[in-house]
C-alpha positions as CSV (number, residue, x, y, z in Angstrom):
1,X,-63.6,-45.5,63.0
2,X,-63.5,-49.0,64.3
3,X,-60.3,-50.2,62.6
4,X,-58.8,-47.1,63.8
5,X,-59.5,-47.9,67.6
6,X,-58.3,-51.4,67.2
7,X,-55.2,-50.3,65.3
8,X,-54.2,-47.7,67.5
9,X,-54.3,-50.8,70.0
10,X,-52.6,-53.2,68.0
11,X,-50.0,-50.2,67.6
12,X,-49.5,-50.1,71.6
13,X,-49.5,-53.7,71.9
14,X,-46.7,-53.6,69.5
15,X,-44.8,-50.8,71.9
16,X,-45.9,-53.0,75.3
17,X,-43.9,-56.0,73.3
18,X,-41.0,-54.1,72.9
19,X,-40.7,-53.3,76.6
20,X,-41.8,-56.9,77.9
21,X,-38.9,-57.7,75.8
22,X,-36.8,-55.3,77.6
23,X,-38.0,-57.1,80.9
24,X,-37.1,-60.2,79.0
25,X,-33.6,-59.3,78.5
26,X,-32.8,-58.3,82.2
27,X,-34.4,-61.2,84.1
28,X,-32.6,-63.4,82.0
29,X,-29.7,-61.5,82.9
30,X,-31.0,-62.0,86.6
31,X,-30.7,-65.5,85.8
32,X,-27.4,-66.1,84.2
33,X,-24.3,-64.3,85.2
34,X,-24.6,-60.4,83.9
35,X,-26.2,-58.4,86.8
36,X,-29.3,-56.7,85.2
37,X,-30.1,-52.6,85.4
38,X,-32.3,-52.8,88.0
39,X,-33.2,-49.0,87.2
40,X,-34.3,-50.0,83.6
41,X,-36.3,-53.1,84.8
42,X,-38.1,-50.8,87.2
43,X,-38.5,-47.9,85.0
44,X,-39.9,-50.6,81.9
45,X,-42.2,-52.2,84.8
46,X,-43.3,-48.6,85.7
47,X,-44.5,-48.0,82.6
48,X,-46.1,-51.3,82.0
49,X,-47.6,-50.5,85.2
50,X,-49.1,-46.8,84.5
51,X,-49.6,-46.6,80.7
52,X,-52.0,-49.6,80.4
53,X,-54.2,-49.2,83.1
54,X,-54.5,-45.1,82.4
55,X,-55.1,-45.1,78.9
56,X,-55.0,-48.7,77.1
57,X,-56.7,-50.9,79.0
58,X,-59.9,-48.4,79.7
59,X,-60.6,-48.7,75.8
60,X,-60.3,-52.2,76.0
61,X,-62.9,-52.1,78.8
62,X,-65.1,-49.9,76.7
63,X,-64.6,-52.1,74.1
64,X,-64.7,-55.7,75.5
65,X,-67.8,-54.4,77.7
66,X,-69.9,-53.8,74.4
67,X,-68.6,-57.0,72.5
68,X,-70.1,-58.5,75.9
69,X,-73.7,-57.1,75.3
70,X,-73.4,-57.4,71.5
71,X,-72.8,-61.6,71.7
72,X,-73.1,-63.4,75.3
73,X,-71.2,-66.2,73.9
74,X,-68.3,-64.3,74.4
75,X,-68.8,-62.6,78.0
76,X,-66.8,-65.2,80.0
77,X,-63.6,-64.9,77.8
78,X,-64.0,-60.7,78.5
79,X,-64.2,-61.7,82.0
80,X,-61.2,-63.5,82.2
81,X,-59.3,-60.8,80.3
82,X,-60.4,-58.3,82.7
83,X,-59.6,-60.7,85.8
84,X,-56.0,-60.6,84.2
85,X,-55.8,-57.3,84.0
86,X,-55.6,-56.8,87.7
87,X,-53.5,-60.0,87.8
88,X,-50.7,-57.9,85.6
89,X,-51.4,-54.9,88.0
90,X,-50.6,-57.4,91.1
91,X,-47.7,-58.7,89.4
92,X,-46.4,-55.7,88.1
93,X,-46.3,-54.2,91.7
94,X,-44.4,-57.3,93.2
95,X,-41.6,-57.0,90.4
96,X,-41.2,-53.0,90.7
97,X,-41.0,-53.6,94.7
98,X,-38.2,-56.2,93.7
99,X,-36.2,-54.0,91.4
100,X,-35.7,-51.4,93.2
101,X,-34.3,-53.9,96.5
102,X,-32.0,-55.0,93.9
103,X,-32.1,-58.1,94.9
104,X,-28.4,-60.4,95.6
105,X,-27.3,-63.5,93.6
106,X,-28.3,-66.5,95.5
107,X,-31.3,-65.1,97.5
108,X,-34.6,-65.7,97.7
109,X,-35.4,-62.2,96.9
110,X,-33.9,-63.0,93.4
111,X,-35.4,-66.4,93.3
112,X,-39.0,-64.8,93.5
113,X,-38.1,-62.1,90.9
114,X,-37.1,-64.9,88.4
115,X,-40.6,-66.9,89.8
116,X,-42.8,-63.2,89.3
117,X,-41.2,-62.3,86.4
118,X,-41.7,-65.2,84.3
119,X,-45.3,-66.0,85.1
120,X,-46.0,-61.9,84.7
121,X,-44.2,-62.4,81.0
122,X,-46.2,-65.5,80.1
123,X,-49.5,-64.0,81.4
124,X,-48.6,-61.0,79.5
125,X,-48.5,-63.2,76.2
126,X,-51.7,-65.1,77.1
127,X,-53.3,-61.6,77.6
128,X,-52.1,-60.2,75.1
129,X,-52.8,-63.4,72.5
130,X,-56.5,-63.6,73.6
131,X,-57.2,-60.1,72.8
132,X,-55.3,-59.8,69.5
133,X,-56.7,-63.2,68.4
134,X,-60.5,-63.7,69.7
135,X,-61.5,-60.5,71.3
136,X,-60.6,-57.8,68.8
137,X,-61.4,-59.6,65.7
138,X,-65.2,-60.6,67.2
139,X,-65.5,-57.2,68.5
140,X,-65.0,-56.1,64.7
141,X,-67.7,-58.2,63.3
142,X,-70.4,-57.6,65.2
143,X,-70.1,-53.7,67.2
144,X,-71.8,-51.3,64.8
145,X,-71.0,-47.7,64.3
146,X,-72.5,-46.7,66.8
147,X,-70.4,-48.8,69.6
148,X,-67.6,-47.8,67.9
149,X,-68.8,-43.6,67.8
150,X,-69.7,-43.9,71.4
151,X,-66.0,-46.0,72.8
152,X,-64.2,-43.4,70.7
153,X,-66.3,-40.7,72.4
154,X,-65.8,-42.0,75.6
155,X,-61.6,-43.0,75.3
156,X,-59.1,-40.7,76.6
157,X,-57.1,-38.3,74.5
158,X,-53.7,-39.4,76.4
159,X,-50.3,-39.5,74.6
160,X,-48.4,-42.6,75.5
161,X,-45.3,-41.0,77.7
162,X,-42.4,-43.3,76.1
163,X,-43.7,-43.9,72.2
164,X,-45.5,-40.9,72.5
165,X,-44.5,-37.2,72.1
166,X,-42.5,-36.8,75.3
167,X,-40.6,-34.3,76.8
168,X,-38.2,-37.4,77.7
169,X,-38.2,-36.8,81.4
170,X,-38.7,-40.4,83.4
171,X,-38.8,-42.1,80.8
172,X,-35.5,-41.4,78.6
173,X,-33.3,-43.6,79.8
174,X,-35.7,-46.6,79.0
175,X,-36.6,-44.9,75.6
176,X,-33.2,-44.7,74.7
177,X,-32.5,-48.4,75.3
178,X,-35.6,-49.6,73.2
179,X,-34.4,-47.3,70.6
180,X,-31.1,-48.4,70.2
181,X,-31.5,-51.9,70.7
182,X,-34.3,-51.9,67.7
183,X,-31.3,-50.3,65.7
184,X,-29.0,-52.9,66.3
185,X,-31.9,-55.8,65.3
């Protein structure tokens, strides 16, 4: 049960990647001379915004709060995961709020889009990095049955609205973008 928690999260880290690349792609368009889709960028900072903190990040939290009990040694790393959790929510407000003004070359609307959006990406990375690396692996060795019985119990039953089954509603024209631009790699 426990590798099936942490590879369902692996899983949607792999999905998150996919559309931080897609945020990638357009704020580097931002910065050289194409114009980016400002719908897409909002729609794939949308997501990022609502899918983690509804149903990833909660089993994290179950998770990272038991690894916590289980060996004190790793408590302030879990903290500072946590604390960047709400850091991503912050940013990812700021950078929706910016997409849809569409910001205009040469202002300092764009400027702070550029600023945002690259600390957001790098923090993502970090975040990500930490959990894949230290937290999840730990969290393997020493959470027994038990822990694992009671953060499955306790998880959400939510299908992921882009990677998930989806009736392709708000989400389409971002799906569709991630999908064919995985074709063409």
């Amino acid at each position: 049960m426990s590798s099936s928690i942490i590879d369902t999260l692996h899983r949607e880290h792999a999905n998150m990647r996919s559309v931080l690349m897609l945020i990638r792609q357009e704020l580097d368009k931002l910065e050289g001379e194409d114009e980016p889709n400002f719908v897409l960028l909002a729609n794939a900072l949308y997501y990022m915004r609502k899918f983690p903190s509804i149903m990833h990040h909660p089993k994290e939290d179950l998770i990272f709060e038991r690894l916590s009990v289980a060996d004190g040694g790793y408590k302030a790393e879990v903290d500072r995961v946590r604390r960047q959790h709400e850091d991503i929510y912050g940013l990812e407000e700021w950078l929706i709020e910016l997409a849809l003004n569409t910001p205009k070359r040469d202002t300092s609307g764009r400027k702070r889009m550029l600023e945002f959006g690259h600390h957001y990406l790098q923090t993502q990375r970090e975040h990500s990095e930490a959990e894949e690396l230290t937290l999840f692996p730990r969290a393997l060795q020493v959470l027994g049955p038990k822990d694992w019985a009671a953060v499955e119990q306790t998880s959400k039953k939510l299908e992921d609205p882009l990677f998930g089954e989806h009736s392709g509603e708000r989400y389409q024209l971002l799906y569709d973008h991630i999908m064919r631009e995985s074709s063409l790699a």
